[in-house]
DOGU-529857 format. One record per atom (N, C-alpha, C): x, y, z. Coordinates in steps of 0.05 Angstrom, whole numbers, plus 5000, padded with zeros to 4 digits. Example, Ala and Ser with C-alpha at 12.3 -4.5 7.8 and 13.67 -1.06 7.14 Angstrom:
<recs>
526448865156524649105156526449345156525749555142527349795143525850015157
</recs>
This chain:
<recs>
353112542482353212272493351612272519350312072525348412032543349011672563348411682576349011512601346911412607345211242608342711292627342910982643341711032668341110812696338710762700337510602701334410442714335610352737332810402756332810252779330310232792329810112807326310082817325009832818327009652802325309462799324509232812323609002813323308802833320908622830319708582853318308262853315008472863313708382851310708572864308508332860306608462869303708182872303008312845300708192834298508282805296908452821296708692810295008912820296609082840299309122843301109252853302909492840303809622849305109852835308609872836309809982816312009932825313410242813314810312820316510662807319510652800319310642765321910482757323410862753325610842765327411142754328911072736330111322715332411342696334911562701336511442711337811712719339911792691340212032694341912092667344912192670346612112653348512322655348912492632349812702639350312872611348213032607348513242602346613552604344513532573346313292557344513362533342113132538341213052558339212892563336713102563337213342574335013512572333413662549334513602526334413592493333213362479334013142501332212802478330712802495328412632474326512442478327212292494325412212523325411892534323311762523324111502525323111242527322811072543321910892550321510682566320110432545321410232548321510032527321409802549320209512536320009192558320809072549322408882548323008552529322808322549321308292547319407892566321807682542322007462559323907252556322207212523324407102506322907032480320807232467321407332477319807702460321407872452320108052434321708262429321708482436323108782442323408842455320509062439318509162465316809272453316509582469315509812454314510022462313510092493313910232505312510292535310110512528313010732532312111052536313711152525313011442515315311612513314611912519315912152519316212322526317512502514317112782515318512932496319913122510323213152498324913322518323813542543321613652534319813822556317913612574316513392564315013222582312413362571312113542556309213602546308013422528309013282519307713032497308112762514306512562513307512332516305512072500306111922501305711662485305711422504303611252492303611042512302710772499304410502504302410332482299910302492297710162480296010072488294909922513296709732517297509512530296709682564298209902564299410032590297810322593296410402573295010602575293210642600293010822612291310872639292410732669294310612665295610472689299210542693300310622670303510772670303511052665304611132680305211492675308211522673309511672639311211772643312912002648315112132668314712352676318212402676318512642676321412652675321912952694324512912704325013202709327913322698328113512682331013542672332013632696331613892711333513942737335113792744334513532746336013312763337513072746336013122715336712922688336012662697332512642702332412332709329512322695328412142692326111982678325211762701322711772697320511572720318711382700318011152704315811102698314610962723311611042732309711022743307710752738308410532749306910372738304610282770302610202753300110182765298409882759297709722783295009612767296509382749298609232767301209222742298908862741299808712723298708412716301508302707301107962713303107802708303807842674302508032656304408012623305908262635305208452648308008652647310408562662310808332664313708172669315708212655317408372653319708392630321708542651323208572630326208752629325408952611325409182634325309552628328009572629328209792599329709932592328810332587331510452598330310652581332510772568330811032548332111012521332511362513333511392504334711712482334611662464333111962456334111942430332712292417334412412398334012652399331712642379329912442373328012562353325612382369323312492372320712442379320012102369320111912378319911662366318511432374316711182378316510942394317410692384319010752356320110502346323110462364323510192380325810272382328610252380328010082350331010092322331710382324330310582333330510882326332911012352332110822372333411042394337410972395338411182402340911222405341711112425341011122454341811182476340410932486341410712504339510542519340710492550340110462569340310312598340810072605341309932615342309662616339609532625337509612632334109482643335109442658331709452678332509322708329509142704329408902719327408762722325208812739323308742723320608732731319408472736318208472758316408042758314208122769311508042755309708122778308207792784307907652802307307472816303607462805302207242802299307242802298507232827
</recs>
């Protein structure tokens, strides 16, 4: 069983940065996959990043490629995503996610966060 917390989030200009955390509870967080997943009002909820229990693999959609970095540290059982360069479509509600098998669909994941919001202003 896994727990996980977002926080970070808030109000930023277009072309601003923002550093969303995941904190975890439960030791078997250091065994799953993270995720980081968005759902914008009347959207569905779509792919970020993901990460592999070590942080040696990661995945990124398109969308966010070269401007989000995702990073984790087990020591502490928390998850980051690094956002950069952000524009008024990455407006949504971040979530992040578990799940013990390598994945970016995310009907797949086990484990989710309650999201914290993101707005970025033009």
């Amino acid at each position: 069983q896994v727990q996980l917390v977002e926080s970070g989030g808030g109000l930023v200009q277009s072309g601003g940065s923002l550093n969303l955390s995941c904190s975890a509870s439960g030791q078997a967080f250091i065994s799953y996959t993270m995720g980081w997943f968005r759902q914008a009002p009347g959207k569905e909820r779509e792919f970020v990043a993901a990460t592999t229990f070590s942080g040696t693999r990661t995945s990124y959609a398109d969308s966010v490629k070269g401007r989000f970095t995702i990073s984790r540290d087990n020591d502490n059982f928390s998850g980051y995503l690094q956002m950069t360069w952000l524009i008024p479509e990455d407006t949504a509600v971040y979530y992040c996610a578990a799940d013990i098998t390598y994945v970016i669909d995310a009907r797949l994941y086990a484990y989710w966060g309650r999201g914290t919001q993101v707005t970025v202003s033009a």
